[in-house]
N, C-alpha and C positions, 0 to 999 in steps of 0.2 A: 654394496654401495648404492646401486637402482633401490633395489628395497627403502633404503634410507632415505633417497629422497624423495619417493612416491609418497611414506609417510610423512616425509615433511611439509610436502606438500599438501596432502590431504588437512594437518593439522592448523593451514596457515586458513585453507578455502572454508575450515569450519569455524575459523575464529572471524571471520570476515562475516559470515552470515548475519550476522546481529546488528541492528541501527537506532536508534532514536529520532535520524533527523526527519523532519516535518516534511520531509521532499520527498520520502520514502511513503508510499501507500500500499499496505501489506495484501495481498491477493485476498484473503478472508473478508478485508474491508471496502472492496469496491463493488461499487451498486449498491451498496445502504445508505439506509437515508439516515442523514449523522444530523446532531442536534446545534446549533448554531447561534452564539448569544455576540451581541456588541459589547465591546470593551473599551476601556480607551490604557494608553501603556503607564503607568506611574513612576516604573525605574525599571531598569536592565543591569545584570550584571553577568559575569563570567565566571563559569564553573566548569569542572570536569567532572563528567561522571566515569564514576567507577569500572573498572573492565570486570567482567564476569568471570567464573569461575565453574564453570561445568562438570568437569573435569575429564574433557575430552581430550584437554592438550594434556592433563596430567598422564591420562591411560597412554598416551598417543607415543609422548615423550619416555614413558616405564616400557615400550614395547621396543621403542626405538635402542633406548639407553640396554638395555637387556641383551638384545640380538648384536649389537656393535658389541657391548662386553666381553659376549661370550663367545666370540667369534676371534679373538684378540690373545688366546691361551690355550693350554689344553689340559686335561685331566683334572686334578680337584683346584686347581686356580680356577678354571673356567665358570664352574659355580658360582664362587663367590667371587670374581671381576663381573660376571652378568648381575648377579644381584645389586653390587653398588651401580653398576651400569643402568640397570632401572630406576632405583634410587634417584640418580643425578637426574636421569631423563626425567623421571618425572616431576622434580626441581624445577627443573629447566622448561617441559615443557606447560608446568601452571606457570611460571613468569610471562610466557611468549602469548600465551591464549588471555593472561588478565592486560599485557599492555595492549596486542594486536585492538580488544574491544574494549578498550579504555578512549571518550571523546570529549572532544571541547563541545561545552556547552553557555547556553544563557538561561540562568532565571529570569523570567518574567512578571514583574508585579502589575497587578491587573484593577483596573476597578468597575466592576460591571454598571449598567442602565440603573439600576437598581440601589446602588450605593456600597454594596457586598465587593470585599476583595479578596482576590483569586492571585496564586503566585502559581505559576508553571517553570518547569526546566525541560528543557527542551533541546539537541544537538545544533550547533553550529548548521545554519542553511542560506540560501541564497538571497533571503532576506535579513535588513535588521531592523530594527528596532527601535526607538528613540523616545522619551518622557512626549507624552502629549501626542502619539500616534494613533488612530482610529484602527479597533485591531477586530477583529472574528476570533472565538475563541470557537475550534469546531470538535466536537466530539463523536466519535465513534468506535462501538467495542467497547467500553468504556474506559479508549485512550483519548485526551485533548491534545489538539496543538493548537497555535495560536498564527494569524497569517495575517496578511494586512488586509486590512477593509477594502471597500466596492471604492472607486473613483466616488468622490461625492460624498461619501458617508460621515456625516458629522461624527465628530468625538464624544465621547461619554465626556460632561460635566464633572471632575473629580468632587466629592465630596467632601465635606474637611472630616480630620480624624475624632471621632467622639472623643468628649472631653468628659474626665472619670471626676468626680466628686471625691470631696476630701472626707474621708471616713467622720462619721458621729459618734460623738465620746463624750 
């Protein structure tokens, strides 16, 4: 039973490692110098991104499910209760590891100084967002997040959307 829940343990604190959100600055990333352009926001919207699939909770959950199995009979059952025992766990343990890093997110459409537009998605963070916001788009590693602008930083000017010609025939 200990066993059982050290591993479930350990299966939860590995699925928890993983983030998206913009408030999160990864240790390889600090002290570089990141690349930094004005935006201004065009739309927002809500999205989740997907939880991952490692397959650390699947191992995690096949070793848990296996030793619970086979622990639970004895002689030629025992075998095969641990094998479906692993089976299940590791079912069960790829469900737990894809919801655990499964998060709310926002799309971000973007429209640079320049006229160029940029869409990012990005986790739910302590900031939001609104049409007509002066935003920094900051890159480093070459991951972007998007954060609000300096006090004072005028908006990028949206540009209107080119207008396509009617085909020649």
């Amino acid at each position: 039973m200990f066993k059982t829940l050290i591993a479930s343990a350990a299966m939860v604190a590995l699925a928890a490692c993983t983030t998206t959100s913009p408030d999160v600055v990864h240790r390889g990333d600090a002290q570089r110098l990141a690349n930094v352009q004005d935006a201004t926001v065009l739309s927002v919207r809500n999205v989740i991104v997907e939880g991952s699939q490692s397959g650390a909770g699947a191992a995690t959950g096949a070793v848990i499910g296996g030793v619970a199995g086979s622990t639970r009979s004895s002689g030629k059952e025992q075998a095969v209760i641990g094998v479906v025992g692993a089976v299940a766990g590791a079912v069960i343990g790829n469900a737990v590891e894809r919801s655990a890093t499964r998060e709310d997110a926002v799309e971000i459409l973007l429209q640079l100084r320049n006229g160029d537009r940029r869409a990012i998605v990005q986790a739910k963070a302590g900031e939001t967002f609104a049409p007509g916001d002066p935003v920094v788009l900051v890159t480093t590693g070459g991951k972007t997040r998007v954060t609000r602008a300096p006090a004072g930083t005028q908006a990028v000017q949206p540009l209107p959307a080119p207008v396509q010609s009617a085909p020649r025939g």
